[in-house]
Short mmCIF file of the C-alpha atoms (twelve columns), coordinates in Angstrom:
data_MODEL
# 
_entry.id   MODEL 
# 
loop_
_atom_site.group_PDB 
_atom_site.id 
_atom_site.type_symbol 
_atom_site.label_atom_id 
_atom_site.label_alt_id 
_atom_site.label_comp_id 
_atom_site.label_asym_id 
_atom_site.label_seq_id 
_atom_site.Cartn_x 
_atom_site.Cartn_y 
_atom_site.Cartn_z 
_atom_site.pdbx_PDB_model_num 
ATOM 1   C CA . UNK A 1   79.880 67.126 -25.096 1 
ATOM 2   C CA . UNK A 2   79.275 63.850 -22.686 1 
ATOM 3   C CA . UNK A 3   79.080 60.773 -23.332 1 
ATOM 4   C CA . UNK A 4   77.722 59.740 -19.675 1 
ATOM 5   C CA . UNK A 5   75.088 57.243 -19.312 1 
ATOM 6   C CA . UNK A 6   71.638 58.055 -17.998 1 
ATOM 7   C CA . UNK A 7   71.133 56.550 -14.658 1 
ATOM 8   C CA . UNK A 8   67.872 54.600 -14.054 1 
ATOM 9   C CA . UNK A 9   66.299 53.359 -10.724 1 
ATOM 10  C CA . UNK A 10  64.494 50.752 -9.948  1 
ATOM 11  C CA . UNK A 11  63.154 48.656 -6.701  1 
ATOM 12  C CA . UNK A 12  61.926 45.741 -6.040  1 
ATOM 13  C CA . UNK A 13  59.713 45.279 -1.929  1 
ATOM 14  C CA . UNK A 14  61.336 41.598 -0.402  1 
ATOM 15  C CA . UNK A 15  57.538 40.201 0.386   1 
ATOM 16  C CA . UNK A 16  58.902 36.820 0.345   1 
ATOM 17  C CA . UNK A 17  59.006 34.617 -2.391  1 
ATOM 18  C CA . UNK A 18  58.862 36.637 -5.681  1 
ATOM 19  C CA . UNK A 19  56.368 35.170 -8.558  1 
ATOM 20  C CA . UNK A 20  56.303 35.671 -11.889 1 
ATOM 21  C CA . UNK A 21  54.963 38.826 -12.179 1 
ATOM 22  C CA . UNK A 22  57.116 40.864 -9.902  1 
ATOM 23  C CA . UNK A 23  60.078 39.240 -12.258 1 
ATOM 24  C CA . UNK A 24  58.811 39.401 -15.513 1 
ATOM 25  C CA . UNK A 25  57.469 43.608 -14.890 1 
ATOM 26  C CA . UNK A 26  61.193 44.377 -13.444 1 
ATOM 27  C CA . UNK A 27  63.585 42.305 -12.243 1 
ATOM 28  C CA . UNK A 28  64.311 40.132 -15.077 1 
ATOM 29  C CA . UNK A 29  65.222 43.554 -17.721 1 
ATOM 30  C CA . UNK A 30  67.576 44.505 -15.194 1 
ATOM 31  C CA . UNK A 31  70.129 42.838 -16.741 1 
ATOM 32  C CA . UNK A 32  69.279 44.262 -20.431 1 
ATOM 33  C CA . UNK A 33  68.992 47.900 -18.771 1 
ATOM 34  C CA . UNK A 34  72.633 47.482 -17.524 1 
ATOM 35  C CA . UNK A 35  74.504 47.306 -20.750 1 
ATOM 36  C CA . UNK A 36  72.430 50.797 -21.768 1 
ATOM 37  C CA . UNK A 37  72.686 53.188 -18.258 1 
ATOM 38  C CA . UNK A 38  73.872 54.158 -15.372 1 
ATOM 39  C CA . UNK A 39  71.805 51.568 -13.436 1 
ATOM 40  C CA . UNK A 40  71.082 51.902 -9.356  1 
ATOM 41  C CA . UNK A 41  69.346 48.700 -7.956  1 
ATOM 42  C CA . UNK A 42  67.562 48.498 -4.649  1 
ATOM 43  C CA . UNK A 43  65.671 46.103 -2.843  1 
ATOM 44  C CA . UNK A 44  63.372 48.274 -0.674  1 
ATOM 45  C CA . UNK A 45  63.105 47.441 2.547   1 
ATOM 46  C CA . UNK A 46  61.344 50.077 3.955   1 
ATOM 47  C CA . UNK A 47  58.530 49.493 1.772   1 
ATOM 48  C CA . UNK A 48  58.120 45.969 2.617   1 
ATOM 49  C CA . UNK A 49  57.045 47.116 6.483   1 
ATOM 50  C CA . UNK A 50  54.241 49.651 5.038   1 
ATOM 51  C CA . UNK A 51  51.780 47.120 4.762   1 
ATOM 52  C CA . UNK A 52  51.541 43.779 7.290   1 
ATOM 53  C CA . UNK A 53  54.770 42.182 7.444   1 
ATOM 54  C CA . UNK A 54  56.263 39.541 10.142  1 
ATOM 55  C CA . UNK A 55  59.829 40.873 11.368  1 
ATOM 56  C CA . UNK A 56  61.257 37.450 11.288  1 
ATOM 57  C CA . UNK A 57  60.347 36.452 7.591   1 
ATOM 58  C CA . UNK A 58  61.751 39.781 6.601   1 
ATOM 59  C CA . UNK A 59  65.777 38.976 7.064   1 
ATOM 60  C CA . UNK A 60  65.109 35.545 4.572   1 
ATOM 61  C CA . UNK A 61  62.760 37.750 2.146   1 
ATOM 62  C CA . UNK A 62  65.701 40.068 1.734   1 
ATOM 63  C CA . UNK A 63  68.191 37.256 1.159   1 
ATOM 64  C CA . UNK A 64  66.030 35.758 -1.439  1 
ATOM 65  C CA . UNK A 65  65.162 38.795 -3.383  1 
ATOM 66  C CA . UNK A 66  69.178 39.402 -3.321  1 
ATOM 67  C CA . UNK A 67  69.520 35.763 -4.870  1 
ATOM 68  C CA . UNK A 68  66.903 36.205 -7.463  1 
ATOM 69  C CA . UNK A 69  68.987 39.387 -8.490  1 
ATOM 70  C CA . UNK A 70  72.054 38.220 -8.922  1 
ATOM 71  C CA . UNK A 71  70.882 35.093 -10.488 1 
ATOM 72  C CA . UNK A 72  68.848 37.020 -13.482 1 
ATOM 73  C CA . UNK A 73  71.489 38.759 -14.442 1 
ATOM 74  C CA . UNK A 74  72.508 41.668 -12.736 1 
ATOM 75  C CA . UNK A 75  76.322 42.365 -12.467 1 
ATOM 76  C CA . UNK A 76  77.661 44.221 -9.284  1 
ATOM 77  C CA . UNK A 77  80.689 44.997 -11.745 1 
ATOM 78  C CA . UNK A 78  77.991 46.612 -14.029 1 
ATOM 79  C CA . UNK A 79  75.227 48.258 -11.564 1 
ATOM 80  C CA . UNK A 80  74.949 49.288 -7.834  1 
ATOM 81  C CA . UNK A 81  72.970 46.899 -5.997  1 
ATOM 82  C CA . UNK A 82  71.676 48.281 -2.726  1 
ATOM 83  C CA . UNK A 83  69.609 47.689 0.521   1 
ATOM 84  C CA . UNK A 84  67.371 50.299 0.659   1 
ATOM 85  C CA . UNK A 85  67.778 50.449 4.732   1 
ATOM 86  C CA . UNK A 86  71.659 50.423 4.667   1 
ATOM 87  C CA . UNK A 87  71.425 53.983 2.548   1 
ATOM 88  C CA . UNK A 88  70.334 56.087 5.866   1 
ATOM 89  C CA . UNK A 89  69.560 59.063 3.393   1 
ATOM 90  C CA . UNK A 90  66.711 57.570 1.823   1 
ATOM 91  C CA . UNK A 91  64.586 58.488 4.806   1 
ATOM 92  C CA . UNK A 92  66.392 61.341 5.980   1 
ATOM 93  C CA . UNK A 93  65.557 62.900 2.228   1 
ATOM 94  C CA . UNK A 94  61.833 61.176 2.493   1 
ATOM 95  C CA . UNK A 95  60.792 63.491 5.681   1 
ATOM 96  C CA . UNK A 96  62.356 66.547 4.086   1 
ATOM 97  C CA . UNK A 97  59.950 65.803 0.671   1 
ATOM 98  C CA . UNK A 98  56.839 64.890 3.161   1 
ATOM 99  C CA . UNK A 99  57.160 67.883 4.434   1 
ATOM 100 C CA . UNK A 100 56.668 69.368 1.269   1 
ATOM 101 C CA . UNK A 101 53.864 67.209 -0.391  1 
ATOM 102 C CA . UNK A 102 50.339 68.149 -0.201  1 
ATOM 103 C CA . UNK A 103 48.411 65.415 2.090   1 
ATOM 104 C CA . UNK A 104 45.584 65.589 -0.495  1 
ATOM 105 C CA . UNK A 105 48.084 64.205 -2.916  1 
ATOM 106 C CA . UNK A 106 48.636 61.190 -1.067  1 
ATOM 107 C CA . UNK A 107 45.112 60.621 -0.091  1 
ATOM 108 C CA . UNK A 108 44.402 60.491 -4.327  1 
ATOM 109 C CA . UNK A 109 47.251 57.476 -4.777  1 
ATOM 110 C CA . UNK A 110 45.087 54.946 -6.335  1 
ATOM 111 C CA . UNK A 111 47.435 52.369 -5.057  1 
ATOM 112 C CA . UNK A 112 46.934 53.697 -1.056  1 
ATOM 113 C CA . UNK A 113 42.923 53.243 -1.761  1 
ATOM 114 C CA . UNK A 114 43.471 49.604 -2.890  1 
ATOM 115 C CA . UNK A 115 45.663 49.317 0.052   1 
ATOM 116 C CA . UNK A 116 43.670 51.219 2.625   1 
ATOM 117 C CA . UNK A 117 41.186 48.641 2.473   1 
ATOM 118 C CA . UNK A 118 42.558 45.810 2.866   1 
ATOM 119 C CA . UNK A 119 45.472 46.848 5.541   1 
ATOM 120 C CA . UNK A 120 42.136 48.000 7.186   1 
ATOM 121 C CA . UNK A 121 40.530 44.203 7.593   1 
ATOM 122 C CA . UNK A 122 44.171 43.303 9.148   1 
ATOM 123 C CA . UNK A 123 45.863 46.016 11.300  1 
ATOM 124 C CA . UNK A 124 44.461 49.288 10.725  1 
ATOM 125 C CA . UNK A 125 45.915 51.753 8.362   1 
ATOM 126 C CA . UNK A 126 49.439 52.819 9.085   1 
ATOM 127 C CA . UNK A 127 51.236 56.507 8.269   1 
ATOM 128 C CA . UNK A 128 53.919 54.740 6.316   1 
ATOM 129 C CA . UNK A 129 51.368 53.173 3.450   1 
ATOM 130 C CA . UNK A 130 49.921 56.516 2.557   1 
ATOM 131 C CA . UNK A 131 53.696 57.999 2.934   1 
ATOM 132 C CA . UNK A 132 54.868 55.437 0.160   1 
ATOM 133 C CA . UNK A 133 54.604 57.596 -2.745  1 
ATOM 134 C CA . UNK A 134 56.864 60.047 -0.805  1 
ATOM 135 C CA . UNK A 135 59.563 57.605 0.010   1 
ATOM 136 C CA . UNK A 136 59.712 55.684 -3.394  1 
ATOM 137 C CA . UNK A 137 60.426 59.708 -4.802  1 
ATOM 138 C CA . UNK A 138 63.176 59.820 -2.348  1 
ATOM 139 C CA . UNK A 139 64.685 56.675 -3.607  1 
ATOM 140 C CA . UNK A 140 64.705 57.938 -7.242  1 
ATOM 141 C CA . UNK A 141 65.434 61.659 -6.696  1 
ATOM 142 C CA . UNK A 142 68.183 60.928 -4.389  1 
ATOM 143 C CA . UNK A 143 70.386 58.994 -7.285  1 
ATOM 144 C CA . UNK A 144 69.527 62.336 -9.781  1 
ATOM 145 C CA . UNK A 145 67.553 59.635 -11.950 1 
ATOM 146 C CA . UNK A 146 66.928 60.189 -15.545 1 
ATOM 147 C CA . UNK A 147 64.779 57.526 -15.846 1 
ATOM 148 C CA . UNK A 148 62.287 54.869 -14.164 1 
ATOM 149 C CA . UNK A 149 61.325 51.536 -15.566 1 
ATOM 150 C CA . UNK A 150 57.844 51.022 -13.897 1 
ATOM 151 C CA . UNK A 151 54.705 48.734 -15.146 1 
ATOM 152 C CA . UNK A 152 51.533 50.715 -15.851 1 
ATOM 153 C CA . UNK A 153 50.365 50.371 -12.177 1 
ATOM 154 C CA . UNK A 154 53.581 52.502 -10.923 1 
ATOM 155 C CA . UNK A 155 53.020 55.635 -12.732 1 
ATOM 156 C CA . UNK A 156 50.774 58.012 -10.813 1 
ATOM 157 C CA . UNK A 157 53.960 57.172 -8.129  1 
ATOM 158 C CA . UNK A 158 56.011 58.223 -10.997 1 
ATOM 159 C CA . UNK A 159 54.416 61.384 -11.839 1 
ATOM 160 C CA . UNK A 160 54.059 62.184 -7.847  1 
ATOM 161 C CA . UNK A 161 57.776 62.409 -8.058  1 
ATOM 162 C CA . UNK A 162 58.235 64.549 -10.935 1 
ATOM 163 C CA . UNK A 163 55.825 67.017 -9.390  1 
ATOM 164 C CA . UNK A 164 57.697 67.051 -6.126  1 
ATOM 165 C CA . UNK A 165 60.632 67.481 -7.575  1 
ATOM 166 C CA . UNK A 166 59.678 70.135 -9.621  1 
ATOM 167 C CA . UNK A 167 57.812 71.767 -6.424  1 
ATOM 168 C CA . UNK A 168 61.309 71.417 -4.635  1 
ATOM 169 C CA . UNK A 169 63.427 73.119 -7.289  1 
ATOM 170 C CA . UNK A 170 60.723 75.897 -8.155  1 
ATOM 171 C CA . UNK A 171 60.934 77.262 -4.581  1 
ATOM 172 C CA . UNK A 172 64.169 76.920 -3.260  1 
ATOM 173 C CA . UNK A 173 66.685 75.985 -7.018  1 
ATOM 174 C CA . UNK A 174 67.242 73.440 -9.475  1 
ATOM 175 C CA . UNK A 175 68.241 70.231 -6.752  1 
ATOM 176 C CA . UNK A 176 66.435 67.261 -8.066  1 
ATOM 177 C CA . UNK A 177 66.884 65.930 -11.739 1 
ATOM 178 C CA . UNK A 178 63.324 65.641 -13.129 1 
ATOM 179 C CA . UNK A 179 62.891 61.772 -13.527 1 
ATOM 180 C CA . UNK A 180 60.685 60.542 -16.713 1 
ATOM 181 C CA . UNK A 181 59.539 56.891 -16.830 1 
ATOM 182 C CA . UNK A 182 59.500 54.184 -18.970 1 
ATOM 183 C CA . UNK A 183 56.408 51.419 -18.921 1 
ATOM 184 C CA . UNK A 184 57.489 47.524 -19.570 1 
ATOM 185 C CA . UNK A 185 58.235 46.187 -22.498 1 
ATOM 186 C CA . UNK A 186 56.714 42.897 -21.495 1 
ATOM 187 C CA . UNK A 187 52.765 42.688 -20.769 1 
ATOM 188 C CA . UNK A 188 51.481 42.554 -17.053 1 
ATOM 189 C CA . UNK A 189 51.110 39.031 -15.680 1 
ATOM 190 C CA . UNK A 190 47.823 38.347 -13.976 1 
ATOM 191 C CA . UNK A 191 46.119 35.920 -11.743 1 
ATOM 192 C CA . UNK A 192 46.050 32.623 -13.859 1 
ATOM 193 C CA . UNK A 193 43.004 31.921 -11.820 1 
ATOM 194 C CA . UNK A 194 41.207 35.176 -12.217 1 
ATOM 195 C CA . UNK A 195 42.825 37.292 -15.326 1 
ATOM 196 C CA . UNK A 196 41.332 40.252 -14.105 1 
ATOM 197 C CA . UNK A 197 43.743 40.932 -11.047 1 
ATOM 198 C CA . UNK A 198 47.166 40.578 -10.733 1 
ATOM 199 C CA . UNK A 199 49.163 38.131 -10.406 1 
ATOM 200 C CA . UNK A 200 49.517 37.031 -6.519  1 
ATOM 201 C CA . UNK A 201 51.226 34.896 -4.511  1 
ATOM 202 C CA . UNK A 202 48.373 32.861 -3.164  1 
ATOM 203 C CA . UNK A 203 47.777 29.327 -3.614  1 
ATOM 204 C CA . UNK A 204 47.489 28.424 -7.608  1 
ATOM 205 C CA . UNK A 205 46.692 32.552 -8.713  1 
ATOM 206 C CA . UNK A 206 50.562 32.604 -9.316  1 
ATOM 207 C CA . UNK A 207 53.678 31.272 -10.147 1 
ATOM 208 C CA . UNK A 208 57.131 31.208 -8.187  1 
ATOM 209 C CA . UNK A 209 59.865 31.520 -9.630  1 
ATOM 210 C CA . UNK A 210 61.111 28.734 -6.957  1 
ATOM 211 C CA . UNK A 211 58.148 25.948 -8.138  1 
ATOM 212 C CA . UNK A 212 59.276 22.946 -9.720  1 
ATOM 213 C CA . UNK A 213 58.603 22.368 -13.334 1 
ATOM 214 C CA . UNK A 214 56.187 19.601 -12.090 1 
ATOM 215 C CA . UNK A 215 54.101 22.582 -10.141 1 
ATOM 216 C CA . UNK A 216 54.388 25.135 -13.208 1 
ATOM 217 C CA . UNK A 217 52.954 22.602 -15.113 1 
ATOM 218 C CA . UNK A 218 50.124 21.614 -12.725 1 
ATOM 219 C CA . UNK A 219 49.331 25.678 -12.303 1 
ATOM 220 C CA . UNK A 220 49.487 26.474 -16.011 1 
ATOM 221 C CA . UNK A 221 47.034 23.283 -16.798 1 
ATOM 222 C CA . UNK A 222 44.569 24.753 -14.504 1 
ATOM 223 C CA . UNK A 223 44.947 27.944 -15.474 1 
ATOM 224 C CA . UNK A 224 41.617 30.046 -16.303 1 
ATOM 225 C CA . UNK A 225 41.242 30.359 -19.935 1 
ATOM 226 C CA . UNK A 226 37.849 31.494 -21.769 1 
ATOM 227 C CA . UNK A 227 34.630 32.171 -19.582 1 
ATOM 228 C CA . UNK A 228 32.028 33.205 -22.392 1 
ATOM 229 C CA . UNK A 229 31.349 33.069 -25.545 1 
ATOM 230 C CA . UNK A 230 33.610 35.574 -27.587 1 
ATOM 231 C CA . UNK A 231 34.617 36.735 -30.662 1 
ATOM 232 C CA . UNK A 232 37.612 38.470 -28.765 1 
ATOM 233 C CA . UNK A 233 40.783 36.757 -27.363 1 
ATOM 234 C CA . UNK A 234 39.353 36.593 -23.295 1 
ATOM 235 C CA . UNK A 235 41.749 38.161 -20.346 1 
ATOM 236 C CA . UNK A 236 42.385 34.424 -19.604 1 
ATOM 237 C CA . UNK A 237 43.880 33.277 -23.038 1 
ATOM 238 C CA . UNK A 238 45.644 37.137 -23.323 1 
ATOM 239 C CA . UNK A 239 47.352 36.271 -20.365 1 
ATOM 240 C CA . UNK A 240 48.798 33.601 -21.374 1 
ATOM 241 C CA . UNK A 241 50.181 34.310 -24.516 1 
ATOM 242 C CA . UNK A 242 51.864 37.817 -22.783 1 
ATOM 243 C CA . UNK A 243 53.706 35.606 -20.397 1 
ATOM 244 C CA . UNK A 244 54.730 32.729 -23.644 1 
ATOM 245 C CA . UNK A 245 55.348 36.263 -25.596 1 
ATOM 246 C CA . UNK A 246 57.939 37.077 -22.966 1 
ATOM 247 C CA . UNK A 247 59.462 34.053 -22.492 1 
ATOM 248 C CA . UNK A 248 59.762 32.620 -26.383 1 
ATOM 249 C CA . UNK A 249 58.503 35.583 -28.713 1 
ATOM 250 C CA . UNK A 250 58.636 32.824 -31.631 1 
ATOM 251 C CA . UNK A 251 56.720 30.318 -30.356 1 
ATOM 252 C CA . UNK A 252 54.329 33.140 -29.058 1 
ATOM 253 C CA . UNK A 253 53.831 34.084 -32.905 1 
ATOM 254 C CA . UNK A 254 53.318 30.698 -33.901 1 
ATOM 255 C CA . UNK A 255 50.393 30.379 -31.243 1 
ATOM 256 C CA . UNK A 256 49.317 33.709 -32.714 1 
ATOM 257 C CA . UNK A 257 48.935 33.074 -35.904 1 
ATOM 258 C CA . UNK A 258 46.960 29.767 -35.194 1 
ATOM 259 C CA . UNK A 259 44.503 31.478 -32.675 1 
ATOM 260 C CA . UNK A 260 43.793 33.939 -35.972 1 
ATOM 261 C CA . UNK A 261 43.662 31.292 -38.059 1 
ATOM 262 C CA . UNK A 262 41.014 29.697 -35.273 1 
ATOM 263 C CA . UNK A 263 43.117 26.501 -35.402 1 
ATOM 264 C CA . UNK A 264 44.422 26.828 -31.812 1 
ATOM 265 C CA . UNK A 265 43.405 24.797 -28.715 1 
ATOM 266 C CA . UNK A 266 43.696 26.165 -25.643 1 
ATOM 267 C CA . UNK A 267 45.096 22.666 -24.292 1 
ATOM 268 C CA . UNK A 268 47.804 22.858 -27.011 1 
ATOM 269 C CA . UNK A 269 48.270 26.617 -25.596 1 
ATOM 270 C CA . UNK A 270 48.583 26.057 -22.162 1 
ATOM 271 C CA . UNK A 271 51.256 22.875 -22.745 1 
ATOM 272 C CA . UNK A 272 53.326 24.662 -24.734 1 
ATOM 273 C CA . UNK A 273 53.383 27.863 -22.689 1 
ATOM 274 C CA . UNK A 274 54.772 24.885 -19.481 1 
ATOM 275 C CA . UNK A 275 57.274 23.879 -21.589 1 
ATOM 276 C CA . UNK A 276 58.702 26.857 -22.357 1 
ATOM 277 C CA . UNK A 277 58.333 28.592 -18.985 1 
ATOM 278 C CA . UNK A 278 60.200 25.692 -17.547 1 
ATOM 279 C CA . UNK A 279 62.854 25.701 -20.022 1 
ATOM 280 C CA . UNK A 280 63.161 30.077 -19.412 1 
ATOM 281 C CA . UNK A 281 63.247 29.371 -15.357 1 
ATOM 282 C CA . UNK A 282 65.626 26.100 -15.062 1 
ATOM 283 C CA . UNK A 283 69.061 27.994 -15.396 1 
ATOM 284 C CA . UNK A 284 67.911 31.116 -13.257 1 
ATOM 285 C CA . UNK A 285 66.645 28.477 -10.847 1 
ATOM 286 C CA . UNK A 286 69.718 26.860 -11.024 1 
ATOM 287 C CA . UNK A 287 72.186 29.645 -10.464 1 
ATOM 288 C CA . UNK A 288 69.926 30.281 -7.468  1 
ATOM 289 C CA . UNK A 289 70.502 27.326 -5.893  1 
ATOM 290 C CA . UNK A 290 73.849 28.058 -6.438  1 
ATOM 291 C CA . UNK A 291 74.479 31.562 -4.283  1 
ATOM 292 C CA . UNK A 292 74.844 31.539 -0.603  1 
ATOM 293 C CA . UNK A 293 73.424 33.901 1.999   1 
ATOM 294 C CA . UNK A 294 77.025 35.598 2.531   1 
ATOM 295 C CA . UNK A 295 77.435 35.991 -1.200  1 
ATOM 296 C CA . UNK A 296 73.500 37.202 -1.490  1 
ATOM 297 C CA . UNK A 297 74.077 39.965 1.775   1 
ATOM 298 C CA . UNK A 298 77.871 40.919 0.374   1 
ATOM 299 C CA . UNK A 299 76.450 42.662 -2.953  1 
ATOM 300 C CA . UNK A 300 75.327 45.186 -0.595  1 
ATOM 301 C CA . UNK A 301 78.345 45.658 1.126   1 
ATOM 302 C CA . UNK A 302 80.065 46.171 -2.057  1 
ATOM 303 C CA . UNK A 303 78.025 49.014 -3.603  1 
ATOM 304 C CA . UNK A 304 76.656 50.694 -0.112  1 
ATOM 305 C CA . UNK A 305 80.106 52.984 -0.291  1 
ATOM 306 C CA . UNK A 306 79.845 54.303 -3.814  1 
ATOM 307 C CA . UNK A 307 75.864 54.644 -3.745  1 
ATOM 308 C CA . UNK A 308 75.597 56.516 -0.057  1 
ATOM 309 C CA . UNK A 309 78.235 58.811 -1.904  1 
ATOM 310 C CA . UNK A 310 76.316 60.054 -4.322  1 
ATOM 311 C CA . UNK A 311 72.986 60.168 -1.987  1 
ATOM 312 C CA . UNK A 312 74.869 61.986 0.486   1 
ATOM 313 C CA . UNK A 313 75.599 64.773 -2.471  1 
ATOM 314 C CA . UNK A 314 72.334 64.896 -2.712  1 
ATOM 315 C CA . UNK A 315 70.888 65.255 0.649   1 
ATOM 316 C CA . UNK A 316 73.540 68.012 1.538   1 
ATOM 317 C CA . UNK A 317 72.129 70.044 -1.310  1 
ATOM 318 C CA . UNK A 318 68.949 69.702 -0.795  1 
ATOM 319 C CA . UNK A 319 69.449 70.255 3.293   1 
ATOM 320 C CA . UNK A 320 71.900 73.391 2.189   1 
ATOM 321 C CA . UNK A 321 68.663 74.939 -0.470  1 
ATOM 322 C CA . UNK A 322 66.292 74.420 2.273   1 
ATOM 323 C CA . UNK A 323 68.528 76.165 4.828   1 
ATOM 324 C CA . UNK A 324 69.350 73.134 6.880   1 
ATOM 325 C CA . UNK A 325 72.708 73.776 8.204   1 
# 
């Protein structure tokens, strides 16, 4: 009998700054998952360049995302931290599975028909955006992963995976661990201009985690609450308790129980929910501030030996079942 943790993988795309969405859905339970598995960390490169991207904002999104790691939580002593682009057998394992994967699989992503359109008002539609799917199940079946923390959005990507791996070890043997997934614990953060989308980086929709408490407060204050008349708790006011729920689950019950008891103004909502936001952000803020570039780029370094190890098992197995010699 073992006593060996399950290993879990999970990315997060350097798009620049990251708001408080992308943090809240993964980043920020990566140091929670650490104590409990096996834990593989990557920031995914690759993916970043599937939809527009400038190649000189790229080099400081990567740094950034690196910072915002390491200053949540995660411990290099405790979890591999990796650059998706340093690990050469992400892609080399990614054309192998493409070749593999039905194109009208790809074609159903709902996430590549979002996409689609509006890569198409921009650049065109590139191969790599509806070849995602088949990369992000490279990155997870390459580490044997047992399990995937993803937010509801992720898992038709999830269950792509699983089905290529089990289409992979069907035909040629057992290679590929079959991965199974495991949604957020905390709510999905949406626009707090229009609580029907998700949360974005554009103008006052989101929140940076790099915004002053001055700005949080400003965004928060203006953020959308009710529309119409309802008996029902509107997308608006919902999403701002999930994000005061994840931040300070007791004052979120003590908004709670005054919204039931009808006793709750939004006002008193929304300046309660700045106050504690502020107060959850200031010390990861402040060990960001803290990290250089060289320390931010040499987490990489440290883990890209022990991780390309255990991809390279991988790939040769896979390569050796196919009959790659």
């Amino acid at each position: 009998m073992t006593n060996q943790k399950q290993r879990v993988f999970s990315g997060i795309r350097p798009t620049g700054e990251i708001h408080l969405g992308n943090f809240l859905g993964s980043v920020n339970q990566w140091s929670e998952l650490q104590n409990n598995y096996d834990c593989v960390f990557a920031v995914v490169d690759y993916h970043a360049i599937t939809t527009t991207f400038e190649s000189k904002e790229l080099p400081k999104a990567i740094i950034e995302t690196s910072k915002w790691i390491i200053a949540s939580g995660v411990d290099q002593q405790k979890s591999l931290i990796i650059l998706q682009s340093q690990i050469p057998e992400h892609t080399e394992l990614a054309w192998i599975l493409n070749c593999l994967t039905p194109l009208g699989e790809l074609e159903r992503m709902t996430q590549f028909k979002e996409k689609r359109e509006q890569e198409t008002a921009k650049s065109g539609i590139m191969a790599g955006l509806l070849n995602y799917p088949v990369l992000m199940a490279s990155d997870i079946l390459l580490y044997q992963t047992d399990l995937v923390p993803v937010g509801e959005d992720q898992v038709q990507h999830i269950e792509l995976a699983r089905d290529i791996a089990k289409r992979f070890n069907n035909r040629f043997g057992k290679v590929f661990t079959i991965p199974n997934y495991q949604l957020s614990k905390n709510a999905r953060v949406m626009s707090l201009k229009n609580p029907t989308e998700k949360m974005s980086k554009t103008g006052d929709q989101g929140i940076l985690l790099s915004d002053s408490a001055k700005e949080i407060e400003r965004k928060i204050m203006g953020a959308t609450t009710d529309t119409i008349a309802s008996d029902q708790m509107s997308a608006g006011v919902k999403n701002l308790c999930n994000i005061l729920q994840t931040v300070s689950p007791r004052t979120y019950s003590q908004m709670l129980e005054k919204y039931q008891k009808k006793t709750l103004q939004y006002l008193e909502l929304k300046k309660v929910l700045a106050k504690e936001l502020i107060s959850y952000l200031l010390p990861i803020q402040k060990k960001y501030h803290q990290i250089s570039d060289d320390q931010a780029l040499e987490i990489f370094e440290k883990s890209r030996a022990r991780a390309q190890s255990l991809a390279q098992k991988t790939l040769s197995r896979a390569k050796k079942t196919i009959g790659v010699l």
